[in-house]
C-alpha positions as CSV (number, residue, x, y, z in Angstrom):
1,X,138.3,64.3,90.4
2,X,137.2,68.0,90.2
3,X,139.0,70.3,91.7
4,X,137.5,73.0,94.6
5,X,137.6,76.7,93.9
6,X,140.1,77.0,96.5
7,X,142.6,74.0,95.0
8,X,142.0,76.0,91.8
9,X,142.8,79.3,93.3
10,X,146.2,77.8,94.6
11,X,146.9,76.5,91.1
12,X,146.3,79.8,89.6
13,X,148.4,81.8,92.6
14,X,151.9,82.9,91.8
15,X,153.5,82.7,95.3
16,X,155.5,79.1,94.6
17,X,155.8,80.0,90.3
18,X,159.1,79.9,89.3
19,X,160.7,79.2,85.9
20,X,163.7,76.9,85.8
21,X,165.8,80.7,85.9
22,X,164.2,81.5,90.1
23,X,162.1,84.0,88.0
24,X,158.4,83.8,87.7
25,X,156.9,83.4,83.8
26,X,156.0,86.3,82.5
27,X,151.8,85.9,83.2
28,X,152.4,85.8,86.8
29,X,154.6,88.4,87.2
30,X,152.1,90.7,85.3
31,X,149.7,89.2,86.9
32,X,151.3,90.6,90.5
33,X,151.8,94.0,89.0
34,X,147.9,94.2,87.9
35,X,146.7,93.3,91.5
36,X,149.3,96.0,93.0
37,X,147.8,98.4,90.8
38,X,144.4,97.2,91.9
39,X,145.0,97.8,95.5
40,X,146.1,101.3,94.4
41,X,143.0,101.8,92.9
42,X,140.7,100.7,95.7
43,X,142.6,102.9,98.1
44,X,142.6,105.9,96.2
45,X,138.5,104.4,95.7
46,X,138.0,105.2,99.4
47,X,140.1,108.2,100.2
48,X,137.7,109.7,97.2
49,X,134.5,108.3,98.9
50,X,135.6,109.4,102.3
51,X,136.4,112.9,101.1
52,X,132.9,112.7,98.9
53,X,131.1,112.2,102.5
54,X,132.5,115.2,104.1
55,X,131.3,116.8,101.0
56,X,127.9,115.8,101.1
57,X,127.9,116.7,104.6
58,X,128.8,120.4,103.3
59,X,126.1,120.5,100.9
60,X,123.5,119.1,102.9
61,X,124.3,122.2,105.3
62,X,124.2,124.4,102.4
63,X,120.8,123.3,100.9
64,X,119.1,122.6,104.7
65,X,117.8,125.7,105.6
66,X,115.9,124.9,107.9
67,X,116.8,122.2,110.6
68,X,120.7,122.4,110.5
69,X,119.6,126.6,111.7
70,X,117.9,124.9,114.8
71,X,119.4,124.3,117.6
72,X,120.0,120.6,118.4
73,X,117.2,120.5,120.9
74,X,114.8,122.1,119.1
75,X,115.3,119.6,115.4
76,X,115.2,116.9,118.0
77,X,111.5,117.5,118.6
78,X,111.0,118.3,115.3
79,X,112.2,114.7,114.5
80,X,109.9,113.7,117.4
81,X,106.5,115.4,116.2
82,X,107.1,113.3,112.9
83,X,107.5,109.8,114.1
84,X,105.1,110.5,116.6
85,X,102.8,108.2,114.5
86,X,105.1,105.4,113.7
87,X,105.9,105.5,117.7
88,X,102.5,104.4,118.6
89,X,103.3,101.2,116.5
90,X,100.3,101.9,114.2
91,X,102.1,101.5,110.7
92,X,103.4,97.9,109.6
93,X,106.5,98.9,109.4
94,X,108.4,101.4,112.4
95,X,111.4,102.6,110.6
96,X,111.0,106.4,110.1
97,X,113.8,106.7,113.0
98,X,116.2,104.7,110.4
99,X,114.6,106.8,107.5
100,X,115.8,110.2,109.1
101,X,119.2,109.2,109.9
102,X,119.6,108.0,106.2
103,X,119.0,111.7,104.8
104,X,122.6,112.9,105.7
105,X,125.4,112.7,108.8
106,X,124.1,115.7,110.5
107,X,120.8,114.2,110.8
108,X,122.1,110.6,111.9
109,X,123.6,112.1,114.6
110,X,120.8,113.9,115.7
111,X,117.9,111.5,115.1
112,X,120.8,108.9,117.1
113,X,121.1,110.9,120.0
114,X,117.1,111.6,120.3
115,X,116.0,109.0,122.6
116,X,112.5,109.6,122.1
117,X,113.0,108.8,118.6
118,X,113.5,104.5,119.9
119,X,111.1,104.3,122.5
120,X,108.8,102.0,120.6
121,X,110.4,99.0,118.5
122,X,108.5,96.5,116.3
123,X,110.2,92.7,116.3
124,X,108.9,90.3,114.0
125,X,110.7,86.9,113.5
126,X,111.2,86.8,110.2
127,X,113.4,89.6,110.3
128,X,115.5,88.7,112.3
129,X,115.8,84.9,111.2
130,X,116.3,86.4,107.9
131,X,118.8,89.3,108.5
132,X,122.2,89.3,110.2
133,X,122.2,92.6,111.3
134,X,118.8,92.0,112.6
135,X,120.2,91.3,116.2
136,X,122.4,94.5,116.2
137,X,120.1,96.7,115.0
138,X,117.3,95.6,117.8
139,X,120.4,95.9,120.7
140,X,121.4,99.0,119.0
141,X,117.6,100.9,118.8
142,X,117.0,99.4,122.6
143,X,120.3,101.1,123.5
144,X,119.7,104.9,121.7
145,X,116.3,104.5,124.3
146,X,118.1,105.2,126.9
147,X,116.5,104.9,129.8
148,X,113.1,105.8,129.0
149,X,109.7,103.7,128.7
150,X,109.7,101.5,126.0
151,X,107.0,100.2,123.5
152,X,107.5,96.7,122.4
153,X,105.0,94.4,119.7
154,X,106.8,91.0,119.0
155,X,104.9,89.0,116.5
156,X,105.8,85.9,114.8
157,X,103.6,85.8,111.5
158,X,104.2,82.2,111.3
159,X,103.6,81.5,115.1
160,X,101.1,78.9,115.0
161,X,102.7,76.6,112.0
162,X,103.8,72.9,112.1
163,X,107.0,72.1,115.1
164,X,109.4,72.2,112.4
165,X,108.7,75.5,111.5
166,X,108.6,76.8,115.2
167,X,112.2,75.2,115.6
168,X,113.4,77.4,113.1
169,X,113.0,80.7,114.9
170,X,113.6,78.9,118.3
171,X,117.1,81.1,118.7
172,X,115.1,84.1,117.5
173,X,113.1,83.8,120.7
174,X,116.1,83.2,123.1
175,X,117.8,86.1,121.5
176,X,114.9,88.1,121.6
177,X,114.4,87.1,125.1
178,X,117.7,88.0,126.5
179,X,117.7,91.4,124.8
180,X,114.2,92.9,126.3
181,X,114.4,90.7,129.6
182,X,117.6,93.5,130.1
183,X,115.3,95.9,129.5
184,X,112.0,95.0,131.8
185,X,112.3,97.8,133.9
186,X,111.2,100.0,131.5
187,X,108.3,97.8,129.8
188,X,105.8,100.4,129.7
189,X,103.8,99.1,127.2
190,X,104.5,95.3,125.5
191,X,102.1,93.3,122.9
192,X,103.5,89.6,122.5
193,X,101.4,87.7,119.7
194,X,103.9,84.2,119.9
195,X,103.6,81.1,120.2
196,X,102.5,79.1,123.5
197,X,105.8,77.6,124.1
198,X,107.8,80.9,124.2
199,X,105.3,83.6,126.1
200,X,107.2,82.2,129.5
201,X,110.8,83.4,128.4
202,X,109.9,87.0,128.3
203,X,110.0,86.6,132.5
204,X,111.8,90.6,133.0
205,X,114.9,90.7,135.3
206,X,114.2,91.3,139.7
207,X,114.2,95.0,138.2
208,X,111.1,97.1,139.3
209,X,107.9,97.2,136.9
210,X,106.5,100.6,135.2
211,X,104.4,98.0,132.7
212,X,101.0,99.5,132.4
213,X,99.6,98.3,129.3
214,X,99.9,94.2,128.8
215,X,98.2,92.9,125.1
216,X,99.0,88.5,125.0
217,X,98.1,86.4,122.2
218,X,99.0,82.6,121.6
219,X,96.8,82.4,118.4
220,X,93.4,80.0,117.9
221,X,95.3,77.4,116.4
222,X,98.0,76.4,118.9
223,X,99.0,72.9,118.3
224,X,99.7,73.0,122.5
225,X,96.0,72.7,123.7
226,X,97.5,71.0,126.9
227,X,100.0,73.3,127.8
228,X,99.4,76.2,129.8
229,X,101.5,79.0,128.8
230,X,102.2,81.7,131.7
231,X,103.0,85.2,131.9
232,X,104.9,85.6,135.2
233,X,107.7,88.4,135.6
234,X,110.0,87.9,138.5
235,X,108.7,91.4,139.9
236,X,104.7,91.2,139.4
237,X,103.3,94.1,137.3
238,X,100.4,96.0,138.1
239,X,99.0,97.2,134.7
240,X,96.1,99.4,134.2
241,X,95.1,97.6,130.6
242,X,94.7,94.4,129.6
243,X,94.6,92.2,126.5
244,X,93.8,88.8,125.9
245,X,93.4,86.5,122.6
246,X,93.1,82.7,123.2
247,X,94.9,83.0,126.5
248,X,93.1,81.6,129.8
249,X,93.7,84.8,132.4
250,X,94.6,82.0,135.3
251,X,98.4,81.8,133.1
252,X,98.4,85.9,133.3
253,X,100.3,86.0,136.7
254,X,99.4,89.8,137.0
255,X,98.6,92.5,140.1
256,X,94.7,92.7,139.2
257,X,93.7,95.4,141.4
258,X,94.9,98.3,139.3
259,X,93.2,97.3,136.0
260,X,91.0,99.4,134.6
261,X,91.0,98.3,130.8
262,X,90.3,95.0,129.8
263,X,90.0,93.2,126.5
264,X,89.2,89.1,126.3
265,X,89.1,87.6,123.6
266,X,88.1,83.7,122.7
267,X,87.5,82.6,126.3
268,X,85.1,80.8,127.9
269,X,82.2,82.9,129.8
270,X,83.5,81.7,133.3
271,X,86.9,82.9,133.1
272,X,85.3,86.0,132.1
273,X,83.5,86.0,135.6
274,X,86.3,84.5,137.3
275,X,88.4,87.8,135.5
276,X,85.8,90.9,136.7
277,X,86.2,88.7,140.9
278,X,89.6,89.8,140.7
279,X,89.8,93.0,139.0
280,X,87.3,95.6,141.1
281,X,88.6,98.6,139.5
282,X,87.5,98.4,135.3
283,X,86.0,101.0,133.7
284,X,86.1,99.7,130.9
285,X,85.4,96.4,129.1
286,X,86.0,94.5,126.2
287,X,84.3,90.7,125.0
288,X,85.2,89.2,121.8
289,X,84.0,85.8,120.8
290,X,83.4,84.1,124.6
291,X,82.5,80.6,124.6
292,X,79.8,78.8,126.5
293,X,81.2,77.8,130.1
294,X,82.8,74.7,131.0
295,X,80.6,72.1,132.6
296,X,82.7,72.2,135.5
297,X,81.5,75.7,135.9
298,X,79.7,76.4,139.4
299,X,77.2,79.2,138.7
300,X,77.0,81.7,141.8
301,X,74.1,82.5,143.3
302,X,74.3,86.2,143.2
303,X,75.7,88.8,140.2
304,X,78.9,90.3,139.9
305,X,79.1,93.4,141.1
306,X,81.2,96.0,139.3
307,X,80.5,99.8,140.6
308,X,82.9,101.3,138.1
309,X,82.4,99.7,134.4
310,X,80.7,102.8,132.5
311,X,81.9,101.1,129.2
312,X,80.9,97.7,128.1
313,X,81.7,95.9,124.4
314,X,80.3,92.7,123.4
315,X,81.0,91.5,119.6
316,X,80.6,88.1,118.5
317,X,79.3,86.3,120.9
318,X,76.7,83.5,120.9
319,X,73.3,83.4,122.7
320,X,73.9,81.0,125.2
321,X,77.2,82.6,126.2
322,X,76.1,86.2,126.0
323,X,72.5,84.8,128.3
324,X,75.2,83.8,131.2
325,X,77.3,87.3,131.2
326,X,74.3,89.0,131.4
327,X,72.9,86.8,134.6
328,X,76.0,86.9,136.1
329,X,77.0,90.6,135.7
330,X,75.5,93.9,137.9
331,X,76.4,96.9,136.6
332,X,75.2,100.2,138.2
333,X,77.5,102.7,136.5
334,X,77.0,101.6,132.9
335,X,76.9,104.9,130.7
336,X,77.6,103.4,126.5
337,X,77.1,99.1,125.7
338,X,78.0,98.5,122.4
339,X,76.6,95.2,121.2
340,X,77.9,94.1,117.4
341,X,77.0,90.3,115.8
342,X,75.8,88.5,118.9
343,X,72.9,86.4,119.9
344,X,70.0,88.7,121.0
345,X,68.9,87.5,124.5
346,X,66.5,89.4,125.1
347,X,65.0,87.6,128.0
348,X,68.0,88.1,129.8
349,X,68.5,91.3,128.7
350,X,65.8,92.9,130.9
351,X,66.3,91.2,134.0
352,X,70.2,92.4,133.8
353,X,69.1,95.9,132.9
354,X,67.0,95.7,135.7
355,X,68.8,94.5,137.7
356,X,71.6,97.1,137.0
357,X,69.6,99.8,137.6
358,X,71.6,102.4,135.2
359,X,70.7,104.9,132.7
360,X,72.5,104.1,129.9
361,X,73.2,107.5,127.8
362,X,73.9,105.4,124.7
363,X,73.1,101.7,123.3
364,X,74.7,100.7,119.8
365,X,73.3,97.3,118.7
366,X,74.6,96.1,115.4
367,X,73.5,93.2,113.4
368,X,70.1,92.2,112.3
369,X,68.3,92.6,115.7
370,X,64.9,94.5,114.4
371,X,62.2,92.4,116.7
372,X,65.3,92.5,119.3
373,X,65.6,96.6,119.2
374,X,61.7,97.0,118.5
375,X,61.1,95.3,122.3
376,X,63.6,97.2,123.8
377,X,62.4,100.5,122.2
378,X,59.1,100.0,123.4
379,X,58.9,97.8,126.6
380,X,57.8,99.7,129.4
381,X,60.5,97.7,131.9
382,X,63.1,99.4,129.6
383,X,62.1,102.8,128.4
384,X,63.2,103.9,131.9
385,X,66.8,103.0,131.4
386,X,67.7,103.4,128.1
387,X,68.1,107.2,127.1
388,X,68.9,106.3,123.1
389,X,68.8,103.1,121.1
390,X,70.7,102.9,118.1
């Protein structure tokens, strides 16, 4: 039978050798004298790399001639100004916080105690199924936050794989969950793109709600097309912006009245109708890739009204679903419509123009829409309402 490291370590240790004299043989007992001379060694080691530390320290003060001569309040904001980028959460990774705090102690302890430095934190699964100082590090950056408002994006780059592969991470979320559900008083701004089964755990505490920016994705490919994921927080938020990607808005359990942005994206044309009902307040408006309606679908008899959208987006959408937003919709105040790769209905085009009565300052239509643009250039129902076609 082989032996295990450990029955082999216990072979080799010297604590029960003894010769047939009480004495150990000679091997062992030099053997004890070399690992007392090690643990010299490693101790002397660390008083030398403890004392090299404070030196560094000195010399970094030495050579920095420039923030260690501010005073602390006025390198904090210095540190600010450059992470200001990374705190928007528009580069892959957000670590320039981390980065500053590597360059010398002086600096760790400033960029630590700058809580604007950790408003904004970027989870991703993988990390943290991967690392195990993953969890730490998230409580610890939440914590130098203090108690300001806090970005969050939580993506799972693997969300929408087989059950097996979901179950791996399945702690990741409950950890996750626990740590920013402390937290949901100062959600100011969160982005979740997770799968289905999880969106419900990030619920907040019965803390008040400052959330006014809300982005929710469950992916095209959920292997749940039954389930109906919901977004409900135990105190309802009232967010001024809005996005949506594969997610029906009836499982957004939201304050719609103070919305103002909104972004859907892959739904079908009547949620979109049932969306602008409840939210009177947009300005502006976002449709990505709507579907036809559902045949259940009761088609009112009158349009939409929406007094305030002066901004309106369609990309990707087909004809038949892009003829029923524009049959359904009114809107007087509409200033810039973007329209990029959609069916060109052109026959519902003018009635909703008309029917709008705006004066649209611009028009972008992208795609090949020649005969499309050539009409509206020159119909005569049109001209009157459309300033510049591009």
């Amino acid at each position: 039978m082989k032996a295990s490291p450990s029955e082999c370590f216990s072979l080799l240790r010297l604590d029960q050798c003894t010769m047939q004299d009480g004495n150990r043989c000679s091997a062992c007992a030099e053997d004890i004298v070399m690992e007392e001379q090690l643990n010299e060694l490693e101790k002397m080691a660390e008083k030398i790399r403890t004392k090299r530390r404070v030196l560094r320290t000195v010399m970094n003060q030495n050579h920095d001639r420039l923030i260690h001569r501010f005073p602390p309040e006025i390198a904090s904001r210095i540190f600010f100004h450059h992470c200001r980028d990374s705190l928007r959460l528009n580069k892959k990774e957000n670590l320039d916080a981390l980065t500053l705090g590597a360059v010398c102690q002086k600096w760790r302890q400033l960029a630590w105690a700058t809580p604007e430095l950790w408003t904004s934190i970027d989870i991703w699964t993988r990390m943290l199924h991967c690392s195990t100082h993953a969890e730490v590090l998230c409580a610890e950056w939440l914590q130098r936050s203090a108690t300001l408002p806090l970005t969050v994006r939580f993506t799972d780059p693997h969300a929408f794989e087989s059950d097996s592969g979901r179950l791996v991470y399945d702690g990741v979320y409950r950890t996750v969950a626990e740590l920013l559900n402390r937290q949901s008083a100062r959600w100011y701004d969160i982005q979740l793109s997770i799968p289905a089964p999880y969106i419900h755990r990030l619920c907040g505490s019965s803390q008040s709600s400052i959330l006014r920016r809300l982005s929710l994705s469950i992916g095209r490919w959920s292997n749940f097309p039954t389930l109906e994921p919901t977004f409900s927080m135990e105190v309802k938020p009232c967010p001024s912006e809005l996005e949506l990607f594969f997610l029906s808005p009836k499982c957004v359990d939201i304050n719609w009245n103070n919305l103002t942005v909104l972004s859907l994206n892959s739904i079908r044309a009547d949620e979109v109708i049932e969306v602008l009902l409840w939210a009177p307040n947009l300005t502006t408006v976002t449709f990505v890739e709507i579907e036809p309606h559902s045949e259940t679908f009761h088609v009112p008899n009158t349009r939409v009204y929406c007094p305030h959208v002066h901004y309106l987006e369609i990309m990707r959408v087909g004809y038949d679903a892009f003829g029923t937003l524009l049959d359904l919709v009114q809107l007087p105040s509409l200033e810039q419509w973007t329209i990029e790769s959609c069916g060109f209905p052109l026959e519902n085009m003018v009635p909703f123009v008309e029917a709008s009565s705006f004066c649209l300052k611009t028009c972008n239509i992208g795609g090949h829409h020649t005969p499309g643009i050539t009409k509206l250039r020159t119909g005569k129902n049109l001209v009157q309402y459309v300033n510049r076609i591009f």
